[in-house]
C-alpha atoms as a printed R data frame, in Angstrom:
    type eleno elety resid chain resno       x       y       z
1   ATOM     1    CA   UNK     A     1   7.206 -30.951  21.567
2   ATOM     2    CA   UNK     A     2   4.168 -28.329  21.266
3   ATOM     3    CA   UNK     A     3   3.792 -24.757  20.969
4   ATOM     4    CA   UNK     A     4   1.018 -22.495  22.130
5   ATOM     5    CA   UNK     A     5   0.580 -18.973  21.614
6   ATOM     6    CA   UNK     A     6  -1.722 -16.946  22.709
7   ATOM     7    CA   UNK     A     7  -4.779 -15.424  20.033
8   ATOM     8    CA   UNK     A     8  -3.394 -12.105  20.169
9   ATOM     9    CA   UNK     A     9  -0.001 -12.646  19.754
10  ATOM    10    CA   UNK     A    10  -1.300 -14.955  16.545
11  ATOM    11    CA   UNK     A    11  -3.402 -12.319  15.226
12  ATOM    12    CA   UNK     A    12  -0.269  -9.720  15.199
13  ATOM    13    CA   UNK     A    13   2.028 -12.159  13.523
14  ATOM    14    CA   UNK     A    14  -0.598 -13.123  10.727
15  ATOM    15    CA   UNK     A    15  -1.731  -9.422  10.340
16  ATOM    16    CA   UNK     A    16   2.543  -8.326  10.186
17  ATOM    17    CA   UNK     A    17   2.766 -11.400   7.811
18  ATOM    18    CA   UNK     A    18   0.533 -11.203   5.326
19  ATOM    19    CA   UNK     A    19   1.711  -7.449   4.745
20  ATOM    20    CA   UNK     A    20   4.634  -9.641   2.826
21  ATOM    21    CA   UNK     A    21   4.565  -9.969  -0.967
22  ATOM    22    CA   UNK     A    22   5.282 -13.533  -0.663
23  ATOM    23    CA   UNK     A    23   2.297 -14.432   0.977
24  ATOM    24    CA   UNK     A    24  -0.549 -13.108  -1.731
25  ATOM    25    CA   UNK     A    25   2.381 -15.022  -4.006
26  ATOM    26    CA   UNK     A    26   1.842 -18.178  -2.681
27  ATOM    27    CA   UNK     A    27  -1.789 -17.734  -1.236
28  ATOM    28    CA   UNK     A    28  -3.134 -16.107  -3.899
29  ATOM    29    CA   UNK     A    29  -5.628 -12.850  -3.424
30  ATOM    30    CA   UNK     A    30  -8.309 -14.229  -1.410
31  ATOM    31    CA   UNK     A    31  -5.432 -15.426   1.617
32  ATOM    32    CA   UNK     A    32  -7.382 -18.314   2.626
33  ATOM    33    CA   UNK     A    33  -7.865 -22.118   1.686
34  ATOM    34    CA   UNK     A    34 -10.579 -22.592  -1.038
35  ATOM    35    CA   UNK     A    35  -9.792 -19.042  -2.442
36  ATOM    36    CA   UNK     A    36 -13.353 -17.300  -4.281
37  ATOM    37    CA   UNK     A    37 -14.413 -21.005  -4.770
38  ATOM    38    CA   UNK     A    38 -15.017 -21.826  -1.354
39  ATOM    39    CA   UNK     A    39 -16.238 -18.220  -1.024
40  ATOM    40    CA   UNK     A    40 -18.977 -19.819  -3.819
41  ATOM    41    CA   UNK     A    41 -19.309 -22.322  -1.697
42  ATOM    42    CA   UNK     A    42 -20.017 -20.327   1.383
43  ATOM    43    CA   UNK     A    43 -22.330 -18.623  -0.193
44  ATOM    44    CA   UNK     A    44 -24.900 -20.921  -1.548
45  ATOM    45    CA   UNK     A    45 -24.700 -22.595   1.582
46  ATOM    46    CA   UNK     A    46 -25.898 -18.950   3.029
47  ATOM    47    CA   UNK     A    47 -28.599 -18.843   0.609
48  ATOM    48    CA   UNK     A    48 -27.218 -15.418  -0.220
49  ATOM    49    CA   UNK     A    49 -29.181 -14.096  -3.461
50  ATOM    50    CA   UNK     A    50 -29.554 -11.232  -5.591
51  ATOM    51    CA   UNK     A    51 -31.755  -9.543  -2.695
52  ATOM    52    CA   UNK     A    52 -29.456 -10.124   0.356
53  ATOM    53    CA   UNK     A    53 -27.455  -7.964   2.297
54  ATOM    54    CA   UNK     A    54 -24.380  -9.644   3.022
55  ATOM    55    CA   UNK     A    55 -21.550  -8.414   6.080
56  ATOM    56    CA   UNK     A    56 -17.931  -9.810   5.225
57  ATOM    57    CA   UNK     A    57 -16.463  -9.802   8.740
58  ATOM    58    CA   UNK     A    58 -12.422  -9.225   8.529
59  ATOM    59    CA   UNK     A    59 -12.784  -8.631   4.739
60  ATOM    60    CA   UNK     A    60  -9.205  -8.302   3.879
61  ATOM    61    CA   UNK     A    61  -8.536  -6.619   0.650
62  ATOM    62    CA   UNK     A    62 -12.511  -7.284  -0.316
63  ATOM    63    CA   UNK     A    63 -11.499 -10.014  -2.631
64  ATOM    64    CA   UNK     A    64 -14.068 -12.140  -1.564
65  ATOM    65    CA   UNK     A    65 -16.750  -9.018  -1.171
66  ATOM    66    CA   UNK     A    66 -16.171  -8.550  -4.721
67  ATOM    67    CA   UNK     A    67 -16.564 -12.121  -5.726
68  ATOM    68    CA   UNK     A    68 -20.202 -12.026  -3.643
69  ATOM    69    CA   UNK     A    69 -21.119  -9.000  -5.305
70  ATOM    70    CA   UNK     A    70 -20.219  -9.799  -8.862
71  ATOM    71    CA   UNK     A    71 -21.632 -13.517  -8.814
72  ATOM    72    CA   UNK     A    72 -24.695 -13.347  -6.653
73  ATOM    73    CA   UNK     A    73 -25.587  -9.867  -7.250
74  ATOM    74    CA   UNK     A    74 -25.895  -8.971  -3.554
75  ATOM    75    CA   UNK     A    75 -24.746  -5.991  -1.601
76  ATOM    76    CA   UNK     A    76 -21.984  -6.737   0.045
77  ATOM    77    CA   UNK     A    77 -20.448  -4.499   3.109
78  ATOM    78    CA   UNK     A    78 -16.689  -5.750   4.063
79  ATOM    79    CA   UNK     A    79 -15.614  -4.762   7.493
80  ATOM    80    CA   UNK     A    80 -11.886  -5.208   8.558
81  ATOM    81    CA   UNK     A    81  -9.467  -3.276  10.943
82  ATOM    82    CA   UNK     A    82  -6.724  -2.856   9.151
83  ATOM    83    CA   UNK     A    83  -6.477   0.397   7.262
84  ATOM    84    CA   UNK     A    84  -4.295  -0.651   4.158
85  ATOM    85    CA   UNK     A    85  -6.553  -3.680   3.948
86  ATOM    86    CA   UNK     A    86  -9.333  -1.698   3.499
87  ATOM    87    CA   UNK     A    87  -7.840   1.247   0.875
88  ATOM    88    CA   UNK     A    88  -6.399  -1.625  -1.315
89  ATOM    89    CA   UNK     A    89 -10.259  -3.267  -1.010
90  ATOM    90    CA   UNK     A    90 -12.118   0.365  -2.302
91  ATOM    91    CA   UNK     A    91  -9.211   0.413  -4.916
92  ATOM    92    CA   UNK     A    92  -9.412  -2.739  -6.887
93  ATOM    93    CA   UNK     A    93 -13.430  -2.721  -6.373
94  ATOM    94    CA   UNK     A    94 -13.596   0.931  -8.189
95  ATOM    95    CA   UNK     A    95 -11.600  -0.994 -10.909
96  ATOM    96    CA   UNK     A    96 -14.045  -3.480 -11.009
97  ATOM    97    CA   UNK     A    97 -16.918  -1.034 -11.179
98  ATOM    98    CA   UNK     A    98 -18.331  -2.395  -7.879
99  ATOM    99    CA   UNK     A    99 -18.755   0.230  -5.687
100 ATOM   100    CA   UNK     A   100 -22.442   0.449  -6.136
101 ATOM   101    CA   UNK     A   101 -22.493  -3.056  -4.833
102 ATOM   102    CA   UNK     A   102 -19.884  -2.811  -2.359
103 ATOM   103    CA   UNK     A   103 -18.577  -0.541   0.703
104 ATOM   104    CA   UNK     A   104 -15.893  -1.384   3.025
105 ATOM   105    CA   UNK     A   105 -15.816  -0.040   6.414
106 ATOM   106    CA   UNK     A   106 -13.381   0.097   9.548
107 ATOM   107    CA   UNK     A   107 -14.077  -2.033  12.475
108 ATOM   108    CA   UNK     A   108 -13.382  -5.011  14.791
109 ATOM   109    CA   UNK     A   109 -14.894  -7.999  14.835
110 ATOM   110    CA   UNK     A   110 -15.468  -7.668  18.506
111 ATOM   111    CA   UNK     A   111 -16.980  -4.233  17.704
112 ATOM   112    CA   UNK     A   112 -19.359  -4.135  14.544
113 ATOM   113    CA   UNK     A   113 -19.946  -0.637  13.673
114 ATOM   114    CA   UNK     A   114 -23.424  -1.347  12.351
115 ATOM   115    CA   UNK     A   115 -27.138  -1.359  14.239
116 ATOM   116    CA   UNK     A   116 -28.703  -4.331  15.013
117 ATOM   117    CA   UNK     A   117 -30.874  -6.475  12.709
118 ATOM   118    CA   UNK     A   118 -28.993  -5.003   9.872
119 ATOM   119    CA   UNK     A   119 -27.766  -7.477   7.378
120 ATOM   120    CA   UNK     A   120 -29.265 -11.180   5.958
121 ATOM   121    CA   UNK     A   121 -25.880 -12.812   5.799
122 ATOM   122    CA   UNK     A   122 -22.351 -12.616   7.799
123 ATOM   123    CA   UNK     A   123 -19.493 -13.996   6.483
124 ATOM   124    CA   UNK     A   124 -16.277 -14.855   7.931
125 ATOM   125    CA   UNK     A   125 -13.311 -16.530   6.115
126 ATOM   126    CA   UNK     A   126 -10.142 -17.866   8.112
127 ATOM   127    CA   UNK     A   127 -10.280 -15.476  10.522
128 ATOM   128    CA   UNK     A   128 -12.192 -16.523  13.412
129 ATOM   129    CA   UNK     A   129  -9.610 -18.470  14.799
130 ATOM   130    CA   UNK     A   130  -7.427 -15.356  15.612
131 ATOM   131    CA   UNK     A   131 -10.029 -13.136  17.115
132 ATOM   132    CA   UNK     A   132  -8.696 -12.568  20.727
133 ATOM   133    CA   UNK     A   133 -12.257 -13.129  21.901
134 ATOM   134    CA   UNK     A   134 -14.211 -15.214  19.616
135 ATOM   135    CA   UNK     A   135 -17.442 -15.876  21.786
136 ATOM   136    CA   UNK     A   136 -17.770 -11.883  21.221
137 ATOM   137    CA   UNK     A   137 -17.229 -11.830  17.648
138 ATOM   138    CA   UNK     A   138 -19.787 -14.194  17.461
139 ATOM   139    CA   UNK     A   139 -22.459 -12.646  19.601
140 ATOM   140    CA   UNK     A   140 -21.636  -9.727  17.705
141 ATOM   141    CA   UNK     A   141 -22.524 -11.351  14.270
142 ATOM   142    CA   UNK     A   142 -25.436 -12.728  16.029
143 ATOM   143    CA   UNK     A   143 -26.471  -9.055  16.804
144 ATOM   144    CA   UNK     A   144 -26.366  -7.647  13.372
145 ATOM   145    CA   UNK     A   145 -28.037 -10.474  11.436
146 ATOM   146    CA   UNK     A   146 -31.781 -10.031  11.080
147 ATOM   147    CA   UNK     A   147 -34.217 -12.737  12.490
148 ATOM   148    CA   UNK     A   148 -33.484 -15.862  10.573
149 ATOM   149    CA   UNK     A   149 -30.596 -14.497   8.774
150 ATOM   150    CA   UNK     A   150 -27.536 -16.928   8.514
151 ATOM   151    CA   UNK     A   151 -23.278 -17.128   9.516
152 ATOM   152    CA   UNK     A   152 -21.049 -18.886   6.926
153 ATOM   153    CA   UNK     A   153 -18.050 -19.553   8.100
154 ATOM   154    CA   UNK     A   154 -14.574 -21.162   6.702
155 ATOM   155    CA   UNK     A   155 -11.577 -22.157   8.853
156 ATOM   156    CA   UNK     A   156  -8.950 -24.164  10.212
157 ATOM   157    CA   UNK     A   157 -10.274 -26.519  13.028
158 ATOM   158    CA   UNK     A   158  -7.209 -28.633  15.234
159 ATOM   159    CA   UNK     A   159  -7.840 -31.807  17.479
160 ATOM   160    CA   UNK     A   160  -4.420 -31.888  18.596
161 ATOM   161    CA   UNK     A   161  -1.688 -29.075  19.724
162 ATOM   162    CA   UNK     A   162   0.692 -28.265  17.082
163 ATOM   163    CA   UNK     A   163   3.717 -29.778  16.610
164 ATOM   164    CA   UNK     A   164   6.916 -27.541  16.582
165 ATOM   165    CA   UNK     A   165   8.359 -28.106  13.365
166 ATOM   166    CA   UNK     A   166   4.945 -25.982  12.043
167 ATOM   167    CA   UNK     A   167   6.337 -22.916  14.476
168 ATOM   168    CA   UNK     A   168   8.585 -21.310  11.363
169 ATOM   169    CA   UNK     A   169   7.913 -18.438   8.702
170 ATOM   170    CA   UNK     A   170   5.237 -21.184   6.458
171 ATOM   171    CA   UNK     A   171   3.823 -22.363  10.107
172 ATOM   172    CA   UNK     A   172   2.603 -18.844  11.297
173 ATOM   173    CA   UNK     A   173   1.906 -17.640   8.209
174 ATOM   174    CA   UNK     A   174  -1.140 -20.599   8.081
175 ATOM   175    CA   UNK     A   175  -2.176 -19.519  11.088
176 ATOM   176    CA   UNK     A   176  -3.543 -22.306  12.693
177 ATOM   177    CA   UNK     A   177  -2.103 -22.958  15.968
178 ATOM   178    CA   UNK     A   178  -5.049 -20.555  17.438
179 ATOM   179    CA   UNK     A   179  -7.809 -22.566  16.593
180 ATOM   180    CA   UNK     A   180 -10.370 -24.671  18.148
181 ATOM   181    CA   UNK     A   181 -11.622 -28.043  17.258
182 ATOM   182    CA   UNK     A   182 -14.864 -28.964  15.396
183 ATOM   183    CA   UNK     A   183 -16.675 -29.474  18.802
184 ATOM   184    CA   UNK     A   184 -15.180 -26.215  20.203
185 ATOM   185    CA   UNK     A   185 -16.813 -24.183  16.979
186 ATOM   186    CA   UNK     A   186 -20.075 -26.008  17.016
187 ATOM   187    CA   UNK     A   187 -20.728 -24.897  20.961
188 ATOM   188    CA   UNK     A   188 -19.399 -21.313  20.004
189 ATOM   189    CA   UNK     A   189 -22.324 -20.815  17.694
190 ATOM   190    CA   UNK     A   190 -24.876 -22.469  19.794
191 ATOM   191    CA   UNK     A   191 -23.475 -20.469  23.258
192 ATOM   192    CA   UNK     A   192 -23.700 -17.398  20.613
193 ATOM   193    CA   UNK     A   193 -27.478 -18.480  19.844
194 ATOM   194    CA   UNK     A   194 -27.217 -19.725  16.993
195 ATOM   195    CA   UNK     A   195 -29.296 -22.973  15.679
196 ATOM   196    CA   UNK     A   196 -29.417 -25.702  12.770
197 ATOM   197    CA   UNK     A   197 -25.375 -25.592  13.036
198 ATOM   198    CA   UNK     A   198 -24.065 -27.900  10.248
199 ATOM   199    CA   UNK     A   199 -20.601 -28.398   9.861
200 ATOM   200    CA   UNK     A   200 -18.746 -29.645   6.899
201 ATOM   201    CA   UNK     A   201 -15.109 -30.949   6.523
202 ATOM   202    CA   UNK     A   202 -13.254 -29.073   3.621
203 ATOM   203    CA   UNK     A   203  -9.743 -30.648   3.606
204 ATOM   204    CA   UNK     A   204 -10.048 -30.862  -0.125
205 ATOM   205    CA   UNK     A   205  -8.542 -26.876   0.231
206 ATOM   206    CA   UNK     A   206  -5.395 -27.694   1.910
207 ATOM   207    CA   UNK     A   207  -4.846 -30.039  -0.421
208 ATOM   208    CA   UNK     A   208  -4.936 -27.673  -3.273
209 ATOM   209    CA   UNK     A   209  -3.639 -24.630  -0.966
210 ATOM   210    CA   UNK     A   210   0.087 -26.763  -0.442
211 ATOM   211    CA   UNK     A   211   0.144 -28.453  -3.892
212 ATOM   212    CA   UNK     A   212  -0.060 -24.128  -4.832
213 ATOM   213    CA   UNK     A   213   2.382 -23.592  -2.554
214 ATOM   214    CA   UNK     A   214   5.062 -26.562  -3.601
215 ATOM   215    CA   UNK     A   215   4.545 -25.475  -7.427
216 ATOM   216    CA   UNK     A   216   4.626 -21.787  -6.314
217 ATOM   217    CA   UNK     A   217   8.092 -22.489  -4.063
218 ATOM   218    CA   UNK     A   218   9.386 -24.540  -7.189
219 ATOM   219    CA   UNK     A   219   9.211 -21.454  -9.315
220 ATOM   220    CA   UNK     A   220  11.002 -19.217  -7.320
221 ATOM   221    CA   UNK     A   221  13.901 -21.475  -6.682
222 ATOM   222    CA   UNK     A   222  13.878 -21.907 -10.328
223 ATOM   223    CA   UNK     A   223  14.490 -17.859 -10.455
224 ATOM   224    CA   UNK     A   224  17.590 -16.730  -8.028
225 ATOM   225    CA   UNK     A   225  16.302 -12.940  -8.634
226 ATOM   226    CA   UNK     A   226  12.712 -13.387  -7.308
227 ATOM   227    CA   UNK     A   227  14.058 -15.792  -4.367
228 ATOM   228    CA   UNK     A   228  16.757 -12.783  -3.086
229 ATOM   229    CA   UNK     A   229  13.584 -10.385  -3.323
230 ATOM   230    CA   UNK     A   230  10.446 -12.539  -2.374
231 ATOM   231    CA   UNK     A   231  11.897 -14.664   0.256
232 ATOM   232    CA   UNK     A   232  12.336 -13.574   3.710
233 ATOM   233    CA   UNK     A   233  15.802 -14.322   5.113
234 ATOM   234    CA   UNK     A   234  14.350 -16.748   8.126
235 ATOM   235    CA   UNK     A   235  12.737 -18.628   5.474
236 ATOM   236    CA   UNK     A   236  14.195 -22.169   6.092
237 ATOM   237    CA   UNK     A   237  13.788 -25.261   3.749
238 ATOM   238    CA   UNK     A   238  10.134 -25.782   3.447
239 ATOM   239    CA   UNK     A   239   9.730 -28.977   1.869
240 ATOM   240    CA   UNK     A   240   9.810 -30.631   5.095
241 ATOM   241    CA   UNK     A   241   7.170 -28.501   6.858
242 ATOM   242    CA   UNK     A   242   4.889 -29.086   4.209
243 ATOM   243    CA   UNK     A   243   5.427 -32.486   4.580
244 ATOM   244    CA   UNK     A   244   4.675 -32.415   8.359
245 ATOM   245    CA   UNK     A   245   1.749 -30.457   7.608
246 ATOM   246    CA   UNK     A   246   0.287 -32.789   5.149
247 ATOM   247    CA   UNK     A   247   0.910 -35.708   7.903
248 ATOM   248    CA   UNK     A   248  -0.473 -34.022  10.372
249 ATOM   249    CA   UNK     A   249  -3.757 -33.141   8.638
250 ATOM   250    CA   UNK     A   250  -3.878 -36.946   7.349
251 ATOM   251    CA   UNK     A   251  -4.212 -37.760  11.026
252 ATOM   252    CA   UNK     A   252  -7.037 -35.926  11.610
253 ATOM   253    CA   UNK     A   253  -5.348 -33.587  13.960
254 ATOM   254    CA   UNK     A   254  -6.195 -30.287  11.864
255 ATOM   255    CA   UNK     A   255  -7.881 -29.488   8.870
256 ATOM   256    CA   UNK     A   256 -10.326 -26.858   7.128
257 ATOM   257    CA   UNK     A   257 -14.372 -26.706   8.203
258 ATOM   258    CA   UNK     A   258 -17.060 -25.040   6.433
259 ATOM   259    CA   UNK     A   259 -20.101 -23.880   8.621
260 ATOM   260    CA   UNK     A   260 -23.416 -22.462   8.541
261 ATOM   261    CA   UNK     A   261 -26.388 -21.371  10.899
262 ATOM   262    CA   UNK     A   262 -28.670 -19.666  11.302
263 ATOM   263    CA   UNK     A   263 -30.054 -16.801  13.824
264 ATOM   264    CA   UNK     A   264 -33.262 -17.233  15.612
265 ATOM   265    CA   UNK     A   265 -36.089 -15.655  13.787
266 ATOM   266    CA   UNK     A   266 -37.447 -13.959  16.854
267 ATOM   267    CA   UNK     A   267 -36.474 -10.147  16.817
268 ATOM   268    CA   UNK     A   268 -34.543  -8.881  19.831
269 ATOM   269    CA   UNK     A   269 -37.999  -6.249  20.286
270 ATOM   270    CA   UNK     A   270 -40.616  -9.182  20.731
């Protein structure tokens, strides 16, 4: 037995979700597979440098805008919609001494508040998936990217509807029952105009995201006063979702994709 939900729905039980001290517990800071060394990853793979200008679309709490700024040198606008996100982001990059790298400013996806031909780089972690229209959010990107500037994006990819034993507390909180498969992101970016599309398989996070969880989970039930005030009462025995999740990504039915393209180089002008 499946379940389907729609994007939005998704997008409003991930946002309500990750508000949850649990989560960043057994996620970590950046929320997504990979964590800052995917966001590394993403990067190079950008060709983002010292010089770029770099849009983090759905930043979060700038973890990642941070990690950009501080390791490539870049400057580094985060755009997300949710307000708390976006305090908690100028908060713990003024106590990294960031800020003259980094600015974080309130938008949609579907929406960029920024002109045209503005930035050499957007990025977009584990988020794509839950836009409620992601051919938009894409044309947007496409918009604001210069000619020849370059999308990096990282996210969960499924060939096959989810199964229901995922549709619990640890189920939505991954997020992935909203997303498209491999084919389904590669003709996004083309429809979007985007070309040289490459698309890499990064299943080597989920691996690392559930063994974090399971040690994580083990710690806590070590620890009856953190359990009564980190775990959620709907909780439910997890040790057998993560199992089905681990089967279900060793089928090939879901897993984690890593990709990059680039805009046109002609301007929108000529």
């Amino acid at each position: 037995m499946t379940v389907t939900m729609s994007a939005n729905a998704l997008a409003s039980c991930c946002a309500d979700l990750y508000e949850l001290p649990i989560v960043e517990y057994l996620l970590g800071q950046s929320f997504h597979p990979g964590g800052t060394k995917l966001t590394r990853q993403l990067a190079n793979s950008a060709l983002v440098s010292r010089k770029s200008s770099v849009l983090d679309v759905a930043c979060g709490n700038g973890t990642s805008a941070r990690r950009i700024a501080a390791d490539f040198g870049a400057s580094v606008t985060g755009c997300d919609y949710s307000e708390l996100n976006l305090k908690r982001a100028v908060t713990s990059t003024s106590a990294a001494q960031l800020e003259h790298q980094t600015r974080f400013v309130r938008g949609s996806a579907e929406k960029l508040p920024f002109a045209a031909e503005s930035f050499d780089v957007a990025l977009c972690e584990c988020s794509l998936c839950l836009f409620d229209d992601r051919s938009t959010a894409l044309a947007e990107m496409h918009r604001v990217l210069k000619p020849g500037g370059r999308i990096a994006i990282s996210d969960f990819f499924l060939e096959a509807p989810v199964p229901k034993s995922l549709d619990n507390l640890l189920g939505r909180i991954l997020c992935v029952a909203a997303a498209p498969s491999v084919a389904g992101y590669r003709d996004s970016l083309a429809r979007a105009g985007f070309e040289f599309i490459r698309i890499r398989n990064v299943n080597w996070t989920l691996a690392e995201m559930i063994k974090r969880i399971r040690n994580r989970l083990g710690v806590l039930a070590a620890t009856t006063a953190a359990v009564e005030t980190m775990l959620p009462a709907d909780w439910g025995d997890v040790a057998p979702v993560l199992a089905d999740l681990e089967r279900f990504i060793a089928g090939g039915a879901a897993g984690y994709l890593m990709a990059t393209a680039r805009r046109n180089c002609r301007s929108r002008d000529s």
